[in-house]
C-alpha positions in Angstrom: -9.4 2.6 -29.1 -5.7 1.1 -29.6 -3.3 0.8 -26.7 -1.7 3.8 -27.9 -4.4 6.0 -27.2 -5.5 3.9 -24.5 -1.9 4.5 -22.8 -1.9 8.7 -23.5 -5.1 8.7 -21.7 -3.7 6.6 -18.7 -0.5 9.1 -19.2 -2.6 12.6 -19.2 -4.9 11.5 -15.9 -2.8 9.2 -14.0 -4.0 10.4 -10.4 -7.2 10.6 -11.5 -7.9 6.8 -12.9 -5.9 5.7 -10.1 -7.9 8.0 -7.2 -10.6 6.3 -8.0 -9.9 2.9 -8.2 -8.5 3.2 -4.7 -12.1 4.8 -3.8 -13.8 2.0 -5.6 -11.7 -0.9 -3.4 -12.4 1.1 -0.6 -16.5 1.3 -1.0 -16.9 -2.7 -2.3 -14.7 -3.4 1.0 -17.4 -1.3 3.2 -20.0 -2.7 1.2 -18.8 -6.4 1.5 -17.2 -6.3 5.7 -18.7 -3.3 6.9 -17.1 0.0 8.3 -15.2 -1.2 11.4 -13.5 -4.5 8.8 -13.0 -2.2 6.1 -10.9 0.7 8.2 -9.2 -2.1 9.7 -8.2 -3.8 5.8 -7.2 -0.1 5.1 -5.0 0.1 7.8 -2.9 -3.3 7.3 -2.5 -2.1 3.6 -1.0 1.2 4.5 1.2 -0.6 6.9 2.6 -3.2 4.5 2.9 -0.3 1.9 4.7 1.2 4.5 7.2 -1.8 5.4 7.0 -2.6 1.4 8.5 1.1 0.8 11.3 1.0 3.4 12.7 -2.7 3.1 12.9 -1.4 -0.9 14.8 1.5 0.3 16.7 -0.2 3.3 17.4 -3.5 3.0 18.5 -3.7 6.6 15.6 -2.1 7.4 14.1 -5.0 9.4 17.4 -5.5 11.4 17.5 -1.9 12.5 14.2 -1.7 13.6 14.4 -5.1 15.6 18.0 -3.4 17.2 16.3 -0.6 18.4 13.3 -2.9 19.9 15.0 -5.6 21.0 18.6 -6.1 22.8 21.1 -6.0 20.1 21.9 -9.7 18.2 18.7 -11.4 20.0 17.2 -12.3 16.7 20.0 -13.7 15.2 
């Protein structure tokens, strides 16, 4: 198969290929650190995705968040 047809493939079932990775990491983490590990790996990801998502969004995302939480200027 060339990369061109490789790529169309990858194009037509995007969600698909990349569903089931995801399940893939998830079962060789269960597999490898048991349930309780695994949920708890899951959940740190999803949190960083989280963070990842709205720092790329909001660059004074951070800032905001800490101004809210803490008195204002207390980190600075």
């Amino acid at each position: 198969m060339d990369k061109q047809k490789l790529y169309e493939v990858y194009r037509l079932h995007k969600g698909e290929i990349i569903g089931a990775a995801i399940g893939l990491s998830i079962a060789v983490i269960v597999l490898l650190l048991g349930v309780l590990k695994a949920l708890f790996v899951v959940i740190c990801v999803v949190f960083g995705y989280y963070i990842g998502k709205r720092l790329s969004q909001d660059k004074d995302y951070i800032k905001n968040l800490l101004d809210r939480i803490l008195p204002p200027g207390t980190y600075r």
